[in-house]
C-alpha positions in Angstrom: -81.0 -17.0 -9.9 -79.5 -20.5 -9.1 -77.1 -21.9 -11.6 -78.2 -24.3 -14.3 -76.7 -27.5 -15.6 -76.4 -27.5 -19.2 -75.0 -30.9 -19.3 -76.1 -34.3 -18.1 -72.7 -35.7 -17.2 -70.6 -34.5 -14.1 -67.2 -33.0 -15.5 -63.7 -33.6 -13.4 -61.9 -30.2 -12.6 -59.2 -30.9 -15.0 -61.2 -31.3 -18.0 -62.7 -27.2 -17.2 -61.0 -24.3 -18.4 -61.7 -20.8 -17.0 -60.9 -17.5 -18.5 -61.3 -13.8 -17.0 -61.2 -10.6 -18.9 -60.9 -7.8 -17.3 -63.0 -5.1 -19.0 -60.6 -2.3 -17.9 -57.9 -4.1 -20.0 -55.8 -2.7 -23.1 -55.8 -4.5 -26.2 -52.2 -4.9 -27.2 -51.0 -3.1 -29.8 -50.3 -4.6 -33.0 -46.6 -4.9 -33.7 -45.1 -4.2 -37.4 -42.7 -6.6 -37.3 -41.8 -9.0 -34.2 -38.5 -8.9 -32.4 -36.4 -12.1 -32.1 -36.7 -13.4 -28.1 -34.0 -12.4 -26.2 -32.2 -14.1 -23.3 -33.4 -13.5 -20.1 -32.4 -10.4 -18.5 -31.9 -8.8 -14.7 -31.4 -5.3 -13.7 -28.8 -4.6 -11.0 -27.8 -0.6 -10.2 -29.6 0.6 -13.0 -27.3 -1.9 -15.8 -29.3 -4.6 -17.4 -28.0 -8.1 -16.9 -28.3 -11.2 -19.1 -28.7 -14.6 -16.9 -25.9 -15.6 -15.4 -26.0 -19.3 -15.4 -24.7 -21.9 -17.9 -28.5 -23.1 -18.1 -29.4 -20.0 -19.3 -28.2 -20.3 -22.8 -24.3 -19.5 -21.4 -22.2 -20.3 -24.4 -25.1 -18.4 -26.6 -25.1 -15.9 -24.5 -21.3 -15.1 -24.5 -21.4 -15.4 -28.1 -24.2 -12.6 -28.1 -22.3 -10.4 -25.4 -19.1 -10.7 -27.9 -20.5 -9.6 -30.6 -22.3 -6.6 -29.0 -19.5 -5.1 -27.4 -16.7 -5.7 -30.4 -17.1 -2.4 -32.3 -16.8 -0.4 -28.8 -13.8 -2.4 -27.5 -12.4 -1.6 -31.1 -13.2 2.0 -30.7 -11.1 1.4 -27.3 -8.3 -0.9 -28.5 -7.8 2.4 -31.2 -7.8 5.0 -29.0 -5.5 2.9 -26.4 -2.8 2.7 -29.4 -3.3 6.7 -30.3 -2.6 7.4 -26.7 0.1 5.4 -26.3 2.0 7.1 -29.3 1.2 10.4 -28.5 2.4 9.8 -24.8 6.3 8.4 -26.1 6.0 9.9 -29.4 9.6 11.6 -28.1 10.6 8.6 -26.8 10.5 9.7 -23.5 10.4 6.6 -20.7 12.7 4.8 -22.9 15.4 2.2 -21.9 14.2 3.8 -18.6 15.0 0.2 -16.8 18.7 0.1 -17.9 19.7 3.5 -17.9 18.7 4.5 -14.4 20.8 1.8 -13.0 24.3 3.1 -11.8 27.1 2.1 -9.8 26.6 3.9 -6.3 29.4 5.3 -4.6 30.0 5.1 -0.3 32.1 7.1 1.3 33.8 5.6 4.7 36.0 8.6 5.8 35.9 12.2 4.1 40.0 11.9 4.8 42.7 10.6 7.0 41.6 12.6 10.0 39.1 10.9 10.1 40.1 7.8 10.4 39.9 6.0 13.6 42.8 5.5 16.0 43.0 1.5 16.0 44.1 1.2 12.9 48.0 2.0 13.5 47.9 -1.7 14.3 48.3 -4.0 11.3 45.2 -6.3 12.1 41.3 -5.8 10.6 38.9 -3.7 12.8 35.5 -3.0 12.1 33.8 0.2 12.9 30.3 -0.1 12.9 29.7 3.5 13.3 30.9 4.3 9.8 29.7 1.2 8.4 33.4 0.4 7.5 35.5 -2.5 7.5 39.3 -2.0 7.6 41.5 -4.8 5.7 45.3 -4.1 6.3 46.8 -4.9 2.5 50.8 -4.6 2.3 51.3 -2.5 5.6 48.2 -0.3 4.9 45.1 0.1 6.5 42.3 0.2 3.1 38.7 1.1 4.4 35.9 -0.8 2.6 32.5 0.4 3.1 29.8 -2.5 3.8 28.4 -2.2 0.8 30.9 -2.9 -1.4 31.6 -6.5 0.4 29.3 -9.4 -0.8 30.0 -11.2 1.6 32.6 -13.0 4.2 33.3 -17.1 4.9 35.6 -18.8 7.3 37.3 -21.8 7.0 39.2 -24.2 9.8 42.7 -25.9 8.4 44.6 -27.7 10.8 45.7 -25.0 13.8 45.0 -21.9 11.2 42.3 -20.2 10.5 41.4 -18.6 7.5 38.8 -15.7 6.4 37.9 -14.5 2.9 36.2 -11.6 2.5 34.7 -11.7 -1.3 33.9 -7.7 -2.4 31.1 -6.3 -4.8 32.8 -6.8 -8.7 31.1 -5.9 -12.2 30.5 -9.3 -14.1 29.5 -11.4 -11.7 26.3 -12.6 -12.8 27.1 -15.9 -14.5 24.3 -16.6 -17.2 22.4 -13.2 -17.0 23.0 -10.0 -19.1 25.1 -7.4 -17.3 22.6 -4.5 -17.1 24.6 -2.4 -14.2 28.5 -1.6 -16.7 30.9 -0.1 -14.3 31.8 3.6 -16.0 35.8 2.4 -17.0 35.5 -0.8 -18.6 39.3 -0.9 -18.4 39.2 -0.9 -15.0 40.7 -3.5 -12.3 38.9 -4.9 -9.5 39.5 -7.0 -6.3 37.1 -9.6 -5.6 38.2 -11.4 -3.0 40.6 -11.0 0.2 41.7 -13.8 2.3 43.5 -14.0 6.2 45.0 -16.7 7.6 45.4 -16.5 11.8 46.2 -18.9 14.3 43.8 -16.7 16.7 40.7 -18.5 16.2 38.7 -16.7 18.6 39.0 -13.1 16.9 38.5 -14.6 13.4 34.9 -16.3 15.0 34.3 -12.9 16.0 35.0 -11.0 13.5 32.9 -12.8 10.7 30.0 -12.8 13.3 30.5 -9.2 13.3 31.3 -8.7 9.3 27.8 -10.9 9.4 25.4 -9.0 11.4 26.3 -5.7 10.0 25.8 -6.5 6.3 22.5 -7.9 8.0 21.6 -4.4 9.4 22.5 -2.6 6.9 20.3 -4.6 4.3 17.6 -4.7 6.6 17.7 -0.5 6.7 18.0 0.0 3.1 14.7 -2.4 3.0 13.1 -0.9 4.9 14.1 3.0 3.3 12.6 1.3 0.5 9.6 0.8 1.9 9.2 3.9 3.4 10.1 6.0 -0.1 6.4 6.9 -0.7 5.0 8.0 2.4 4.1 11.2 3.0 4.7 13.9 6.1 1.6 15.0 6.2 0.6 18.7 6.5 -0.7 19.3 10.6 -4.4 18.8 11.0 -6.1 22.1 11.7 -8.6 21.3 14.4 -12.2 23.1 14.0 -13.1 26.3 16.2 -16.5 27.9 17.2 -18.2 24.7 17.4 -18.1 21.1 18.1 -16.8 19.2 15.0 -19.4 16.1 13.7 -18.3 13.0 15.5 -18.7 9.2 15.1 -18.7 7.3 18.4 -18.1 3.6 19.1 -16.1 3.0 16.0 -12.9 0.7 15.5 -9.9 1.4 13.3 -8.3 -0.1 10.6 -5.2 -0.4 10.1 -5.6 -1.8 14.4 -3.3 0.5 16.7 -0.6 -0.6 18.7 -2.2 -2.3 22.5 -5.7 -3.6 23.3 -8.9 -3.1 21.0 -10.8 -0.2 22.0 -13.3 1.5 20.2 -12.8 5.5 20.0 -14.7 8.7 17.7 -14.1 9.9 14.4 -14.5 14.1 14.2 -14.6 16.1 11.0 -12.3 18.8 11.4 -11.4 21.7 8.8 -8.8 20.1 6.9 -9.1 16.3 7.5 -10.4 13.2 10.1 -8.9 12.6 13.5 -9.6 9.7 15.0 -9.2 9.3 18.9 -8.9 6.2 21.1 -9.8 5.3 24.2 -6.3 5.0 25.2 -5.6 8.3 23.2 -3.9 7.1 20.4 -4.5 9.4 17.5 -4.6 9.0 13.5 -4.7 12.0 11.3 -6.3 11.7 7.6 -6.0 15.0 5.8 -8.4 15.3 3.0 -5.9 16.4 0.7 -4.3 13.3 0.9 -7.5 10.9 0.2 -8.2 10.1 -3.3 -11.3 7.7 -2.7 -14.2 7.3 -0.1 -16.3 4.5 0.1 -19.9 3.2 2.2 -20.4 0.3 2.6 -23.6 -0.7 4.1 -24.1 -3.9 6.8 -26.5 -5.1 4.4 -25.4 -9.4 4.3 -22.3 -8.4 6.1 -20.8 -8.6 9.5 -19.7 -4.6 9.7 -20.4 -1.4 8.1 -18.0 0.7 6.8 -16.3 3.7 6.1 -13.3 3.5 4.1 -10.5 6.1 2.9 -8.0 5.2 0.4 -5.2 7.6 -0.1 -3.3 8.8 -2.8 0.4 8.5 -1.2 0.5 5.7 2.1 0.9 6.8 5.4 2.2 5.6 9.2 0.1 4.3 11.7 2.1 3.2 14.5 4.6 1.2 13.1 2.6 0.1 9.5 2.5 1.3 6.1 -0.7 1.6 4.6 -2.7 3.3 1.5 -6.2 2.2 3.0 -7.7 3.9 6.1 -10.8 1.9 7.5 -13.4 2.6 10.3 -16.1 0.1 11.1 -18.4 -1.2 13.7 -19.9 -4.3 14.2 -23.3 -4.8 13.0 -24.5 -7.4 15.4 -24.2 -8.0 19.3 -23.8 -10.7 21.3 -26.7 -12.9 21.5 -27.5 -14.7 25.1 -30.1 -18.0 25.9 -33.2 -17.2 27.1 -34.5 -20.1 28.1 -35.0 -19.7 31.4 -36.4 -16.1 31.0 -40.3 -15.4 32.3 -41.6 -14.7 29.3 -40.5 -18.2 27.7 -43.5 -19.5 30.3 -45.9 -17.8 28.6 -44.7 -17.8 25.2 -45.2 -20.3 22.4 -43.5 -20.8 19.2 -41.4 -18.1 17.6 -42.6 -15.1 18.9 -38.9 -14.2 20.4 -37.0 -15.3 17.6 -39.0 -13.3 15.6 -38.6 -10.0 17.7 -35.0 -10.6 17.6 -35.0 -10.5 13.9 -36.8 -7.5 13.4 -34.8 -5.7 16.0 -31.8 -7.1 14.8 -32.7 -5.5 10.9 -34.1 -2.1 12.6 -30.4 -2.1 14.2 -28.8 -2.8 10.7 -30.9 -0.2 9.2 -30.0 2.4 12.1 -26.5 2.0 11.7 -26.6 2.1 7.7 -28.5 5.7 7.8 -25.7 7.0 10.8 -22.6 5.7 8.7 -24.0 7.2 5.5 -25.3 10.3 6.6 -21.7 10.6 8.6 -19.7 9.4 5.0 -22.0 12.3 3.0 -20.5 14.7 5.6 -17.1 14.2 5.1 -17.6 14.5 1.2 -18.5 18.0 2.0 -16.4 18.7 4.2 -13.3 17.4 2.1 -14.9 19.2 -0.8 -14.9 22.4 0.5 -11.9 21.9 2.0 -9.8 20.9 -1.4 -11.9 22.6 -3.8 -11.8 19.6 -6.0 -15.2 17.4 -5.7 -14.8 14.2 -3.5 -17.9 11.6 -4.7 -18.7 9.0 -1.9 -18.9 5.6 -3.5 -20.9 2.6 -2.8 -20.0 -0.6 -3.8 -22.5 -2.4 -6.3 -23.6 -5.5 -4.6 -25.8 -6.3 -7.5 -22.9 -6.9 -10.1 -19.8 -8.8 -7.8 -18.2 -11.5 -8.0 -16.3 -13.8 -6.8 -12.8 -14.3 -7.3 -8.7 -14.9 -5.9 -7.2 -11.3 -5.7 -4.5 -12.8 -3.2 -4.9 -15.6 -1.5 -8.3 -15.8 -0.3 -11.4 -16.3 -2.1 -13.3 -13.1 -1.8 -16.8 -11.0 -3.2 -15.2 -8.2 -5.1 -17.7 -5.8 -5.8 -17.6 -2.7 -8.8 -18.3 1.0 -7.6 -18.6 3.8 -10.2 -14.7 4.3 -10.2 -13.0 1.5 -9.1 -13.0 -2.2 -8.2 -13.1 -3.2 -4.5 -12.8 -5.3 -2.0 -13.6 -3.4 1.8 -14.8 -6.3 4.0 -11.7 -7.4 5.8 -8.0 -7.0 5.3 -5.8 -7.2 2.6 -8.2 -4.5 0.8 -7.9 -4.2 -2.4 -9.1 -0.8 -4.5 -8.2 -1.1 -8.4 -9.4 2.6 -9.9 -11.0 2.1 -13.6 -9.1 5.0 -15.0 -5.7 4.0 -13.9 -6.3 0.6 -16.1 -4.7 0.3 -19.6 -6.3 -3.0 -20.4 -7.8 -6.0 -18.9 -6.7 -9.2 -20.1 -9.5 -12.2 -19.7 -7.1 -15.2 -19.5 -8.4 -19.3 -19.4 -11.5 -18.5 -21.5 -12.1 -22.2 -22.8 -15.3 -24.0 -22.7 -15.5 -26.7 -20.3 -13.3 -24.8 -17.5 -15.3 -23.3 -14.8 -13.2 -21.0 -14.0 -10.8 -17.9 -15.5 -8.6 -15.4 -14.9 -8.6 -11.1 -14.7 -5.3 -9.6 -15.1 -5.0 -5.5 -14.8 -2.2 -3.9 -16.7 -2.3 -0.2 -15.7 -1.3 3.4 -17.7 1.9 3.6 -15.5 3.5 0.3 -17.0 6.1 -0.1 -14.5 3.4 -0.7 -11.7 3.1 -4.4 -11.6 -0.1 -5.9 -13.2 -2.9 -6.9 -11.2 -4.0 -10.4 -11.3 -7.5 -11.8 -10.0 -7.5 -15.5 -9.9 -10.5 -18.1 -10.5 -13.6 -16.4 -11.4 -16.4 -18.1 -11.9 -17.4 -19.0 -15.5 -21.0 -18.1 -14.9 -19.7 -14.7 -14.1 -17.9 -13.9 -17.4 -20.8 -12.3 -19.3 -21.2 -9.7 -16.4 -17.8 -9.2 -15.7 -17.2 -8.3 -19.7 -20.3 -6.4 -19.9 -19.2 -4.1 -17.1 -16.0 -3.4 -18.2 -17.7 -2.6 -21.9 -19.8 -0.4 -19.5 -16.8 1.5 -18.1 -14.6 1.6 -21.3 -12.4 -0.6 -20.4 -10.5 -2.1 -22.9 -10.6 -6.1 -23.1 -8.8 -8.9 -24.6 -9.5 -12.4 -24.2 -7.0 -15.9 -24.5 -7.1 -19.4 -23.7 -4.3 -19.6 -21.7 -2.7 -17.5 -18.9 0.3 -15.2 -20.5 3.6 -14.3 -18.7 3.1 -11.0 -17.4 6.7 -10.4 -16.1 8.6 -10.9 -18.9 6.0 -8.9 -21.3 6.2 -5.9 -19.2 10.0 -5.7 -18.6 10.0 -5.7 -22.9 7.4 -3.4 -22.9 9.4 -0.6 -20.4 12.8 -1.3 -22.1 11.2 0.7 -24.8 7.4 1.9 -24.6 7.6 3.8 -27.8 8.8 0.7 -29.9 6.4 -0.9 -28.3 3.4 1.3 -29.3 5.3 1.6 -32.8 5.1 -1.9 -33.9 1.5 -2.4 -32.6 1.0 -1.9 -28.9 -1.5 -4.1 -27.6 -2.4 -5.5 -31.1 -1.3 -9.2 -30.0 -4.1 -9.6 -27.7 -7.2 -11.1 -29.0 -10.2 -9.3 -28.7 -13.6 -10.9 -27.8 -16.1 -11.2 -30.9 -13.2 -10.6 -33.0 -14.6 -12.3 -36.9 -13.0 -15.8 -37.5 -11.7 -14.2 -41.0 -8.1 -14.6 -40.7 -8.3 -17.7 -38.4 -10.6 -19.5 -41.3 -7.9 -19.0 -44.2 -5.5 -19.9 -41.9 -6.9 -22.8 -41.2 -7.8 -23.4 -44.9 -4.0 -23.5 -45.2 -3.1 -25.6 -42.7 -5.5 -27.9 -44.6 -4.5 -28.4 -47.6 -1.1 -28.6 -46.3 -2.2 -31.9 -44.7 -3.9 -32.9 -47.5 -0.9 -32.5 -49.5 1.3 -34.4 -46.9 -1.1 -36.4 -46.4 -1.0 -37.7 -50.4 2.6 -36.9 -50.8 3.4 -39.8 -47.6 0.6 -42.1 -48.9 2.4 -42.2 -52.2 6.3 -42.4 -50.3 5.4 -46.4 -49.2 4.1 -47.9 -52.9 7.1 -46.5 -54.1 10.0 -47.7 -51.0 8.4 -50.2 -48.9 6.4 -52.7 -51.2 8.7 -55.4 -53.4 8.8 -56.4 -56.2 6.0 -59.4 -55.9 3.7 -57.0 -54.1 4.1 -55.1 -57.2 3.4 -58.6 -59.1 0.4 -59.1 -57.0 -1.1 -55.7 -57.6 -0.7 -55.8 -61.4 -2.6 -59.4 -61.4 -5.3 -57.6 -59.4 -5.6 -54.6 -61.7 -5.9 -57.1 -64.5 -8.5 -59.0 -63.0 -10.6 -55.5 -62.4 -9.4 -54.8 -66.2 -11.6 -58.1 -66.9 -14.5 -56.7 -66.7 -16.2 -60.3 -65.0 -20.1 -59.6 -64.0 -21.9 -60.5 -60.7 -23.4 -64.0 -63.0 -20.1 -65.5 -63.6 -18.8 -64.3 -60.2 -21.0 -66.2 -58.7 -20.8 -69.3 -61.0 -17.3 -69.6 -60.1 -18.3 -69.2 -56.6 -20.9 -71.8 -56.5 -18.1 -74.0 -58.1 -16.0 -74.1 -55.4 -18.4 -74.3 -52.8 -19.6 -77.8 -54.5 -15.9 -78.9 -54.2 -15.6 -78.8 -50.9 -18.8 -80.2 -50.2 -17.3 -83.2 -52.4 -14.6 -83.6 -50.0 -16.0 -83.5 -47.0 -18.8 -86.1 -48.3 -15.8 -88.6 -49.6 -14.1 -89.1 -46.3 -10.6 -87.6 -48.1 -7.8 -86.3 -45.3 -6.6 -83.3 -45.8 -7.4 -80.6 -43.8 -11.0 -80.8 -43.3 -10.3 -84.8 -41.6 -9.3 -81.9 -38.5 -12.9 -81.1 -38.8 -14.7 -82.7 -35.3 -17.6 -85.2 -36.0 -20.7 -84.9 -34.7 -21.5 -88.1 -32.1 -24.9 -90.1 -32.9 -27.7 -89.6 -30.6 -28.1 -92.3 -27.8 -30.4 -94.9 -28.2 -33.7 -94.6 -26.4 -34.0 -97.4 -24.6 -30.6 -96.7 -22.5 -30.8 -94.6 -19.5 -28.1 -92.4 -18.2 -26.6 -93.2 -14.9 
């Protein structure tokens, strides 16, 4: 049947509404009591997310977050405290700074046969195989190790020369507390030495040589510094009966020593070898890796397989902790302009088959790196006995922020905090952290601060500069998540100085309160509020007490005058009728003046000039 008109005027589109029904559709369910809306949420790896932008209700938002996750961070700020006191309940790590500081002692010679033959001469010689300088002092050649001079100057007078020599003395530090006590306080010490020579040219030589080997010798004990944690690893034992599982075309990082060349990665029984082109080798025992990471070419220029040790290793000549292979997730890309198929091609057609072979070759090389990562978490598994997870970062939940100097995306995993893309790496684990400390929290900034104070408290604190503020309900949401305990201030705190206080003596520290002077977020405004009540009525109170100091010092004695006439007048008791009676009074006075022509004052007053006549004209 053909429609009907049921009306006799035409209707516009916007004055007709439409509605569909399925008849498949559920009737919703009537709800006992409604919910209050909440803010708008995302999910990212399975965690629900509230919105992320300022727009999005931000300060409500943080307000919400706060008070959701105070009764857990108090659950955590608690059990922080009980394990702090139960870990230096014997006061073990205690004054551990001051007391492990000693005077060290150098031997130059074990006796006098071994003392070299030059020194029957009175003059100074310096043997650089013992580290020694030998000083002749009242016909007797004294050795002084290296270490115990501070350091050697040279002065020109005239035709002499002179050279002091100024030694290594207890009280030195001028201004600074003297944490390093020599063992006999009654002791008597030498600090400086001085030669005077009309030989010029051995004196130049002999501070140039005093010089250079306090210069070696500090550069070596730098560098045996450095070098204190790394490990000898145990020999790789290389995989019999069958081919190990290789990785070809892969680069390294930390880079090797000569020109870039890709090599392969093999699983082997104990550990990873990698193997260069130019057959340069890097051995990675499982044993000695504590985390393993994928991360997938998935908005990023690489993909990655990353090992990050428990103690730091060699390669070449370069300490490192993180072990890195890659490869590049895109090739070079040439103009094909004047290619044969551009003649019979229009539009996008080859930009478009570059795309999708350009994400079928990100997707290839995700499935190889992962399935190859999964393999060498079994491998290291069965090898240590001890599960080793592989990781993936959570693109979902980064953020941005300043970890050293660089703004960079640091993304969460399940265990740690990381940053993989390029080098400095940085891998924070979640159960190594004591606290976090959210620092620059004020409204109207748009950025703050993460610092990371770990369970070994003489490690140096972590600090992770210029986060977003859009990003601080996610970032204190996932560390709620991961029971991490957080605290919050509006300004950034002094972490060196805290810290050295805090290891002096860590059981004190625990014992009067432990982390209790940091502010946690959502904390109730109970204490603040009476506090502030106080600080109140204190103003109020010097407020009145300085209002009443002037009428009492500064006013004199007709002020005083003047203010009892006033209060009398008020005292009168006059109404608004005679108030204005007198005021009508006076206004009639002047108006007598002005109208008799009298001087005075109002004589000042300007007249008004007559109008011109009408019959003039102006020229």
């Amino acid at each position: 049947e053909r429609g009907v008109s049921l009306t006799d005027v035409a209707r516009e589109s916007k004055d007709c509404l439409f509605f569909f029904q399925q008849d498949n559709e559920e009737k919703p369910k009537p709800k006992s009591a409604p919910k209050p809306a909440s803010p708008a949420k995302k999910i990212a790896g399975g965690k629900a997310l509230r919105t992320a932008t300022r727009s999005g209700g931000g300060a409500e938002n943080v307000q919400t977050v706060r008070t959701k996750n105070y009764p857990h961070q108090v659950e955590l700020h608690a059990k922080r405290q009980s394990e702090g006191l139960a870990r230096y309940e014997s006061g073990g790590g205690g004054g551990g700074g001051a007391e492990r500081k000693t005077w060290k002692r150098f031997v130059s010679y074990k006796g006098d046969a071994a003392l070299p033959t030059e020194i029957s001469e009175p003059k100074i010689y310096i043997d650089k195989k013992a580290l020694t300088v030998v000083l002749p002092i009242n016909g007797y050649a004294v050795p002084f190790h290296i270490n115990t001079i501070k350091n050697a100057s040279k002065n020109d007078e005239a035709e002499y020369v002179y050279l002091r020599i100024n030694l290594q003395t207890p009280g030195q530090l001028t201004g600074k507390k003297e944490d390093t006590p020599f063992e006999d306080p009654d002791a008597t010490f030498i600090r400086s030495l001085t030669y005077r020579s009309l030989n010029r040219m051995r004196f130049d030589n002999l501070f140039t040589s005093i010089q250079q080997l306090k210069k070696d010798v500090n550069k070596k004990e730098q560098q045996k510094k450095e070098l204190a944690d790394v490990v000898e690893q145990d020999k790789l034992e290389e995989l019999k009966g069958r081919r190990p599982h290789k990785l070809p075309d892969v680069f390294p990082r930390p880079a090797l020593d000569g020109k870039r060349l890709p090599g392969d990665v093999e699983i082997h029984q104990n550990g990873l070898r990698y193997t260069s082109m130019a057959n340069q080798r890097v051995d990675v025992l499982f044993s000695n890796i504590k985390h393993l990471f994928f991360q997938p070419c998935d908005n990023e220029l690489v993909v990655i397989i990353h090992c990050h040790l428990r103690s730091p290793i060699m390669i070449g000549k370069k300490k490192t902790k993180d072990v890195q292979f890659y490869r590049e997730a895109t090739d070079m890309q040439f103009d094909e302009t004047g290619n044969r198929k551009r003649k019979h091609r229009y539009g996008d057609e080859d930009e478009i088959e570059m795309e999708q072979a350009e994400r079928k070759r990100r997707t290839q090389l995700n499935k190889e790196f992962k399935a190859f990562a999964e393999k060498i978490s079994e491998a290291a598994t069965d090898s240590n006995g001890e599960p080793l997870e592989l990781d993936i970062p959570y693109t979902e939940l980064a953020f941005e922020g300043v970890p050293f100097r660089t703004n960079v995306k640091l993304a969460p995993t399940m265990d740690c905090l990381v940053y993989l893309t390029d080098p400095p790496f940085l891998v924070a684990t979640l159960a190594e952290i004591e606290i976090a400390s959210l620092e620059r929290v004020q409204f109207g900034l748009k950025h703050f601060d993460l610092v990371f104070v770990f369970h070994d408290l003489t490690r140096q604190p972590l600090s992770i500069n210029s986060i977003p503020s859009s990003q601080l309900n996610n970032v204190m949401e996932w560390l709620n998540d991961v029971d991490v305990p957080v605290a919050e201030s509006q300004i950034n705190l002094n972490w060196g100085p805290i810290m050295k206080t805090i290891n002096d003596d860590p059981a004190e520290f625990f014992a009067g309160g432990g982390w209790g002077f940091l502010t946690i977020p959502g904390a109730p405004a109970g204490g603040d509020s009476s506090a502030s009540e106080e600080e109140s009525s204190y103003d109020e109170s010097s407020d009145g007490a300085s209002s009443s100091e002037p009428s009492e010092s500064d006013f004199d004695g007709d002020d005083a005058s003047d203010d009892d006439d006033m209060s009398g007048m008020d005292d009168s008791g006059e109404d608004w009728e005679e108030m204005e009676e007198k005021a009508a009074k006076s206004d009639k006075k002047k108006a007598d003046k002005r109208g008799g022509g009298g001087g005075g004052s109002d004589s000042d007053v300007p007249k008004k000039k007559k109008p011109a006549a009408a019959g003039k004209s102006k020229r």
